[in-house]
C-alpha positions, -999 to +999 in steps of 0.1 A: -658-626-346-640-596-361-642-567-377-622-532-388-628-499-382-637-467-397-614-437-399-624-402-377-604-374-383-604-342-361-587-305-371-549-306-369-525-278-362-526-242-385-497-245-410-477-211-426-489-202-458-464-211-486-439-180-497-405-180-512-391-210-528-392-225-569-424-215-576-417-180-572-386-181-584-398-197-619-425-167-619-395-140-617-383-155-651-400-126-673-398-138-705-381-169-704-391-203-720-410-228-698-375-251-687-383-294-697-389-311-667-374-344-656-411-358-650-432-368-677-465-370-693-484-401-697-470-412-736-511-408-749-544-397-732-557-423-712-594-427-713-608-431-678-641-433-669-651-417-697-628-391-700-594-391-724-570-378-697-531-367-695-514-376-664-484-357-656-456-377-631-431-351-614-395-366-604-400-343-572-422-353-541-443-343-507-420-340-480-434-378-470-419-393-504-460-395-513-472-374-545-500-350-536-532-359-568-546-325-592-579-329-612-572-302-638-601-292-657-603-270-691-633-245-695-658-241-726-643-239-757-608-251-744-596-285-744-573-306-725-552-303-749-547-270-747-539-273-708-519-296-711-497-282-737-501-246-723-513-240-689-478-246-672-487-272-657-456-291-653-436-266-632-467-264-611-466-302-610-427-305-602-428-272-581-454-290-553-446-328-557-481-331-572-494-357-602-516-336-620-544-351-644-560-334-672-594-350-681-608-341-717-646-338-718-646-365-745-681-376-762-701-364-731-703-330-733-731-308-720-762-305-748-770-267-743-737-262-762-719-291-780-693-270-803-680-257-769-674-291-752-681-276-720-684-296-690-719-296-675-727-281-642-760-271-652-781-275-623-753-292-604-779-325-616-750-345-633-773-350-665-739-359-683-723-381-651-698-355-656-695-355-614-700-387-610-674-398-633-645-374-618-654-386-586-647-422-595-617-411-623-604-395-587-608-430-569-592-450-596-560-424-598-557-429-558-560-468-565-527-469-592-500-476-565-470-466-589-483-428-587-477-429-550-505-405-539-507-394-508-549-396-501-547-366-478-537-344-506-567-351-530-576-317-554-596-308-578-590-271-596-608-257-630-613-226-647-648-217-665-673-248-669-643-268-651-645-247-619-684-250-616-680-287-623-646-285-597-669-273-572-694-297-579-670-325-576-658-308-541-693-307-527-703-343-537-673-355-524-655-339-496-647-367-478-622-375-514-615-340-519-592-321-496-594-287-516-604-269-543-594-240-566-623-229-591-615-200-612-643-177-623-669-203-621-707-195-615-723-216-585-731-247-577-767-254-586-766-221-608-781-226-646-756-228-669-770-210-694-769-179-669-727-183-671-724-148-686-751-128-674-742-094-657-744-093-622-771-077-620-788-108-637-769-131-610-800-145-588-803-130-550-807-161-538-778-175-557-757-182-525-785-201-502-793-220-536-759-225-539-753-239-501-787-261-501-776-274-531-738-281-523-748-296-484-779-319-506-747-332-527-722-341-498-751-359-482-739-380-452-709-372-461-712-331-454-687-335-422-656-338-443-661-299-446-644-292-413-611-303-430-619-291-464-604-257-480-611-236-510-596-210-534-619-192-553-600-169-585-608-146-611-592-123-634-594-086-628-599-080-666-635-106-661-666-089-660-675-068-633-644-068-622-618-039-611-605-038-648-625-053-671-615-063-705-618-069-742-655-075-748-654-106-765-674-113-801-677-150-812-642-159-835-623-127-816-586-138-816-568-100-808-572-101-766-561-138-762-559-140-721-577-108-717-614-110-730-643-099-701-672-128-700-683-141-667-688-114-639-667-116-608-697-113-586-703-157-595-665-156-574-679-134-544-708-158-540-688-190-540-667-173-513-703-164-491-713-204-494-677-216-486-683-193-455-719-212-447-705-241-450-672-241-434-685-217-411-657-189-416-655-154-411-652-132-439-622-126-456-596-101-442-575-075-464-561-082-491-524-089-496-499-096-530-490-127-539-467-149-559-441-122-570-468-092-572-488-111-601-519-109-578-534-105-545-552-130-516-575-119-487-579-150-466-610-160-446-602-179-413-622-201-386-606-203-356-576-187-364-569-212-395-569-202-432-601-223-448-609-197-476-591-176-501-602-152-530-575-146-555-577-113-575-550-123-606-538-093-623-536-085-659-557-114-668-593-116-682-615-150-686-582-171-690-559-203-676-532-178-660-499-203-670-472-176-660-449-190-683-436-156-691-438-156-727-462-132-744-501-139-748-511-154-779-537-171-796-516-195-809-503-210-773-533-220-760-561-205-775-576-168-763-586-181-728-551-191-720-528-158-705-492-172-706-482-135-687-482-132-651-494-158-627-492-194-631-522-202-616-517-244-612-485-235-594-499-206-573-537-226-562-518-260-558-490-247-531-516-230-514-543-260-508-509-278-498-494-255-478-528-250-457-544-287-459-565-294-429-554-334-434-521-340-439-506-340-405-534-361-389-523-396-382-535-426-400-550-452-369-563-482-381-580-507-353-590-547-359-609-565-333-619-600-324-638-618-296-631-645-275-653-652-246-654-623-228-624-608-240-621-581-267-588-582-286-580-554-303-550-541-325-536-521-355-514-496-368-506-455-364-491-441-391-480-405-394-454-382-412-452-363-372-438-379-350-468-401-325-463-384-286-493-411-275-515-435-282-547-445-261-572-471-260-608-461-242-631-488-237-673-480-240-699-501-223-734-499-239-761-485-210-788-506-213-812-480-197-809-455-225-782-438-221-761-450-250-722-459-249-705-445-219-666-448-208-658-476-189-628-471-169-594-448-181-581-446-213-548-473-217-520-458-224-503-477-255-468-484-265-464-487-306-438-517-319-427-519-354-444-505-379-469-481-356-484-515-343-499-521-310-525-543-293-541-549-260-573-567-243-598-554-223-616-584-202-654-577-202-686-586-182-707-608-206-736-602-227-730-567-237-724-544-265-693-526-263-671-500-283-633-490-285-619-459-297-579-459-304-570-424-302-532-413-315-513-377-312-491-361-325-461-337-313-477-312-334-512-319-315-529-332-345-552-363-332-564-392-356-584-418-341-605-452-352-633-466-335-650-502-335-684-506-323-712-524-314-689-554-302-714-582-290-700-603-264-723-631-251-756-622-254-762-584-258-796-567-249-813-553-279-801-516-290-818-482-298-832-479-330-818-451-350-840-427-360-837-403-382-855-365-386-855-337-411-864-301-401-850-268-402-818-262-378-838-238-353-864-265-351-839-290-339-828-268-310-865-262-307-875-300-301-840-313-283-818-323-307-796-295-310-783-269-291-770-232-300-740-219-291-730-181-309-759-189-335-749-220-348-767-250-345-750-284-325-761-323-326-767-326-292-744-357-281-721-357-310-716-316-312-714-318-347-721-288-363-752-291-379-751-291-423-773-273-435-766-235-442-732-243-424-754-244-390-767-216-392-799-215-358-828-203-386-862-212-402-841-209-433-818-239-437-826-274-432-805-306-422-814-341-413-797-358-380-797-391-365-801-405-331-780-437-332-780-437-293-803-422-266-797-383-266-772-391-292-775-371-323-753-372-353-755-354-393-770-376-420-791-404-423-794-438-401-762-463-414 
């Protein structure tokens, strides 16, 4: 018998926020003429999974040789065209070692406005497979081994339509996506009809709609949040904002980069269910950015950046490319500002610079049974150098109390390649588990467990079970505990996901029991 394991990954170290270096130094160049890149476009669009789609290569790489992976995606009335040709987005590409594709709505666009070929986030109900398909456009870009992505640095970013459907994409799918940067894009689950409403008109339970909605999307997969990060942006010349703009009139061409349209306050709420969800403070002061073309405050959990609002200056409902040549209609349309910041290249350095993934090492574990012997091996692979590697043996209890340790953790020496192998002799007729646990020097711990390893003839198991309720009637009934008014699986401690575990009557999540007194988030396997 054999049989591979599944990846677990836990928080690695807090990195420094990027500063200094090209991309700020292409910002400085007022007025200059976007330089031609050594990397290159795909030589025509691409149409995958529905979507025609420019793929930009860079010559320049992660500091692993990999290529980090950029969804791109165009608003309303904007095409990927226009991105492509305008938004900068090759000296954000070359700047970060990123490949960066630029999906086209195509045929599918959303019906409540067909002339704008916007993408459709209406409802966050995928009634045009729009999130489905750049889920599984991501997956087939991570499967082309001559782009060289690095899978820990998976991000999707958007402006307008494309940040709503960005944040869709982020919530359905957090376990693909390791960050996202949505600029001035109303709420996950919002109607999209209510894009350019006034604040006032912005729903009060926008944000708890907005969390339910994003923790119903991520399903069992709602614990990749811990490691996920987000940038939330928005013009200062937007609606509502500090310095609002141009109002625009349908066919208005004389405030390209600086019309007013969708109100700030859509930003603010994305930031509040980011903060449910990852379970963050709020953001700190605020502090300039990239050259003085805008300014960050930062919202942390335990210490580490997970959340960012961007005010960009000088920029209305627009792309900000930064490419230092004057707005204008003609480079881009009137929702691309070529002044100031180059957004891609600004949002993309960021979610790199402060990925929660990137440093935790790859363990992958094989096992196979002989008598009663259990055989197990596999490889650790990390860019940080590996400071240990242990084995820990589980025995199954057959009185109820699920797997418990049996004996010390081995200590394990990795060959060629990050391989290594062992056996653990076993009494017969049992289940059994192995966890393969590897660390970093920079603390950063990745590990890969195998269970449920029959040997002889094991007893039967506890049935998983699974139960829906609201978090504070989990700790209510057992299977949760509170600790500073969040919620906790009991066994597993994961935080519970709903309302980012919030202990209340007013967010729900479902949990498992796979074991005795062991509870874990989402459904039975």
């Amino acid at each position: 018998m054999s049989m591979s394991s599944t990846l677990h990954k836990q928080h690695p170290r807090s990195k420094p926020a990027r500063a200094g270096g090209i991309a700020l130094a292409f910002a400085a160049m007022a007025g200059a003429v976007a330089p031609a890149w050594a990397g290159s476009w795909n030589a025509g669009k691409e149409t995958i999974d529905n979507h025609p789609t420019w793929i930009y290569t860079p010559t320049s790489a992660l500091a692993n040789g990999k290529h980090a992976l950029v969804i791109a995606l165009h608003g309303c009335a904007q095409t990927n065209d226009d991105l492509k040709s305008w938004g900068n987005l090759a000296a954000a590409a070359e700047n970060n070692g990123a490949v960066i594709a630029v999906p086209g709505v195509g045929s599918k666009v959303w019906s409540g406005n067909t002339s704008a070929a916007c993408w459709d986030y209406d409802g966050a109900s995928d009634a045009s497979g729009h999130i489905a398909d750049l889920v599984s456009l991501t997956q087939d870009l991570l499967a082309r081994g001559a782009l060289n992505i690095d899978s820990r640095h998976v991000y999707i970013v958007g402006l307008s339509s494309g940040a709503s459907v960005a944040l869709d994409v982020a919530c359905k799918a957090p376990n693909l996506i390791a960050g996202v940067g949505a600029l001035a894009g109303p709420s996950v689950g919002s109607a999209q009809f209510s894009a350019t409403v006034d604040q006032s008109g912005i729903l009060s339970s926008n944000v708890s709609n907005a969390v339910s909605k994003c923790n119903s999307l991520a399903g069992a997969n709602g614990s990749y949040f811990a490691t996920q990060i987000a940038n939330l942006a928005y013009g200062e010349k937007d609606r509502n904002a500090e310095s609002p703009g141009c109002t625009y009139l349908s066919g208005s061409t004389s405030c390209p980069g600086q019309y007013q349209l969708v109100s700030k306050k859509w930003d603010s709420d994305n930031v509040a269910m980011f903060q449910q969800i990852y379970g963050t403070g709020t953001p700190g002061s605020a502090a300039t950015v990239y050259n003085g073309t805008g300014e960050t405050s930062t919202a942390t959990a335990g210490g580490v950046p997970r959340i960012t609002l961007t005010r960009v200056y000088a920029v209305g409902h627009a792309w900000p490319a930064g490419s230092g040549q004057a707005n204008d209609a003609s480079k881009g349309g009137v929702w691309m500002a070529q002044s100031g910041m180059n957004y891609g290249d600004y949002v993309i350095g960021w979610l790199i610079a402060n990925n929660r993934r990137a440093d935790i090492p790859s363990v992958a574990l094989n096992i196979s049974v002989a008598a009663t012997t259990i055989h197990y091996s596999g490889t650790v692979a990390s860019t940080d150098p590996i400071q240990g590697t242990q084995a820990q043996l589980y025995a199954w209890n057959a009185s109820g109390n699920g797997y418990q340790a049996s004996g010390q953790p081995v200590n394990l020496s990795l060959g060629a390649g990050g391989s290594y192998g062992g056996d653990f002799s076993v009494p017969n007729n049992n289940w059994y588990r192995i966890t393969v646990t590897a660390t970093t020097t920079a603390n950063a711990t990745g590990s890969a467990t195998a269970a449920d390893i029959g040997v002889g003839s094991p007893p039967a198991q506890w049935q998983c079970n699974t139960v829906t309720a609201t978090n504070y009637s989990h700790v209510q009934n057992g299977r949760a505990y509170d600790n500073g008014g969040y919620a906790y699986a009991k066994g597993s401690n994961q935080r519970l996901a709903g309302g980012g575990g919030l202990d209340n009557t007013f967010y729900s999540s479902t949990l498992s029991q796979s074991a005795q007194g062991y509870w874990i988030n989402g459904s039975c396997p």
